[in-house]
C-alpha positions as CSV (number, residue, x, y, z in Angstrom):
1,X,-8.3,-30.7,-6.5
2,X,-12.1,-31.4,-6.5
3,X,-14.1,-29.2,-9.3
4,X,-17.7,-30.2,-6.9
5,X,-16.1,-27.9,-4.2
6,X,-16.7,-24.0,-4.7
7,X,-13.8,-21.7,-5.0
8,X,-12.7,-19.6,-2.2
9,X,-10.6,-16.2,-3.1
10,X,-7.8,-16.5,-0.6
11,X,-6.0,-13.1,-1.1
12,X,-5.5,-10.0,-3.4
13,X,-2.9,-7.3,-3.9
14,X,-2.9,-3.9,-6.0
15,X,-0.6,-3.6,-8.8
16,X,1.1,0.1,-8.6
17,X,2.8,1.5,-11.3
18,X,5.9,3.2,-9.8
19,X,9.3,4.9,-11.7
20,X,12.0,2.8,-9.7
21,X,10.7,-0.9,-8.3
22,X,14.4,-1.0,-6.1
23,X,13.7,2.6,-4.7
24,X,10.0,1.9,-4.2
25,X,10.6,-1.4,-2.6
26,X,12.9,0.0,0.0
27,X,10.7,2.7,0.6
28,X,7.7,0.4,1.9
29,X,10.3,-1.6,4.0
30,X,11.7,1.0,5.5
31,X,9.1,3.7,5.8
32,X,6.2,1.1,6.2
33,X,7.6,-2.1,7.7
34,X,7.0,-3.9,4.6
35,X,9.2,-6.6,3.5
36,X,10.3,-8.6,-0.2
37,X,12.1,-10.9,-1.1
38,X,12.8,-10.8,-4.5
39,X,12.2,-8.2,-7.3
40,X,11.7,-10.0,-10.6
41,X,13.6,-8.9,-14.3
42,X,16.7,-8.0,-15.7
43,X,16.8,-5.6,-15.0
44,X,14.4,-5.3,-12.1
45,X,11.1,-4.4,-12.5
46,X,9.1,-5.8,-10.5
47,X,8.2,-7.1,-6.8
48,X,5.9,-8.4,-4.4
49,X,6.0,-6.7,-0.7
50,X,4.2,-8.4,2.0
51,X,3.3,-7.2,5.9
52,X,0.6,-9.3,7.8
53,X,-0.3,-11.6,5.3
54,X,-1.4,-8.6,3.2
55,X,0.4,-7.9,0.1
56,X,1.1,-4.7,-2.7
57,X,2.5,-5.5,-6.0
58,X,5.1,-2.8,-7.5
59,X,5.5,-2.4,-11.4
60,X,8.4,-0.2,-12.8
61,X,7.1,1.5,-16.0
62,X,9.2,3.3,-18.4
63,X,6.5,6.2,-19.2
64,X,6.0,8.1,-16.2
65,X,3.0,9.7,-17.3
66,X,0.9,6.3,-16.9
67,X,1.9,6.6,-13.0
68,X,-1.6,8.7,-11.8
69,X,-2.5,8.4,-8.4
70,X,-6.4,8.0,-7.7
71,X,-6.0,11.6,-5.3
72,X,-5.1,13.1,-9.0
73,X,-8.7,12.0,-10.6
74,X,-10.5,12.1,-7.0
75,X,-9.6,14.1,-4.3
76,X,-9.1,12.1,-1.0
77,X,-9.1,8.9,-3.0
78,X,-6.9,6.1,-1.9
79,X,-4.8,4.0,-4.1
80,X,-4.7,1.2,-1.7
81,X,-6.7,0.9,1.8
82,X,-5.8,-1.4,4.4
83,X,-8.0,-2.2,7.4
84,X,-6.1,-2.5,11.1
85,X,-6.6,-3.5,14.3
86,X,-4.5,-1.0,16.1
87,X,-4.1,2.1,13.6
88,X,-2.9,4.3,16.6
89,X,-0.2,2.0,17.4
90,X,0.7,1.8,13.4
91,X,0.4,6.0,13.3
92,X,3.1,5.9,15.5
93,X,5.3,3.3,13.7
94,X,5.6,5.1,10.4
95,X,5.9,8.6,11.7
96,X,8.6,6.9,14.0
97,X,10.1,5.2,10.7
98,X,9.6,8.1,8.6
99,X,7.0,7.7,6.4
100,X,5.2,10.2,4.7
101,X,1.9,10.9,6.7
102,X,-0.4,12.5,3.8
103,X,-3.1,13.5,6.5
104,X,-2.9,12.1,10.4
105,X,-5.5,10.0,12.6
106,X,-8.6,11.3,12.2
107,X,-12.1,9.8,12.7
108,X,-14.3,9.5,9.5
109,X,-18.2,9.7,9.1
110,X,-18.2,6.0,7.5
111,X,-17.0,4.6,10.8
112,X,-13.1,4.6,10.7
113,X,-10.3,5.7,12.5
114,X,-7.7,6.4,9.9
115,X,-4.9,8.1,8.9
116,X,-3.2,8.3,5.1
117,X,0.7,8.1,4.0
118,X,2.1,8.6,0.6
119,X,5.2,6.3,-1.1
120,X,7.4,8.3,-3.1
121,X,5.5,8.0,-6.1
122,X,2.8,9.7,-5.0
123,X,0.6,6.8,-4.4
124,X,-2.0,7.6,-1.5
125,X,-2.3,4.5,1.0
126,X,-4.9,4.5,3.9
127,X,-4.5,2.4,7.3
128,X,-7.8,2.3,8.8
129,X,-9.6,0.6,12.2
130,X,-13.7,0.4,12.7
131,X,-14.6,2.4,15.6
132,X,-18.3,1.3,15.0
């Protein structure tokens, strides 16, 4: 590697605190078309889901108090946002898979179609596309 050449960030993923890592997991594969491979610890307590390249980390914590969702402190507050390029199509896809639609397609004054689901821990997630 060449220190003279500037860094480029290359990705990022939230951390969620959640109460069970296996049942969370399987909740954003099956709910949200996510997918993992492995979920790290002995027992497990932690994974690494992935869907387009994009990526949410999941932390099992043994105080469940610690698990507040940012709709808790601010209402309408995601915990994690992610930008689409179909959101209608993707609307579709979790209410087809079951997922748990916290408010449906809407279109919002900052320039996004969006809609919000909710994993079972009661974190908020938005999907949104620019419609500007």
């Amino acid at each position: 590697m060449n220190p003279s050449i500037p860094a480029k960030l290359t990705g990022s993923a939230p951390v969620l605190f959640v109460r069970n890592v296996k049942a969370a997991a399987r909740y954003y594969r099956d709910a949200m078309g996510f997918s993992f491979g492995k979920i790290w610890g002995d027992p497990p307590t932690f994974a690494i889901l992935e869907r387009d390249d994009k990526r949410v980390m999941l932390k099992e914590i043994a105080d469940v108090r610690q698990i507040v969702p940012r709709s808790t402190i601010s209402e309408g507050l995601w915990d994690v946002y992610f930008w689409v390029d179909n959101v209608e199509a993707l609307y579709e896809e979790f209410v087809r898979r079951g997922a748990r639609i916290d408010y449906g397609l809407c279109d919002q004054p900052y320039g996004c179609r969006e809609f919000g689901a909710q994993d079972i821990d009661g974190h908020d997630i938005g999907f949104g596309q620019s419609v500007e």
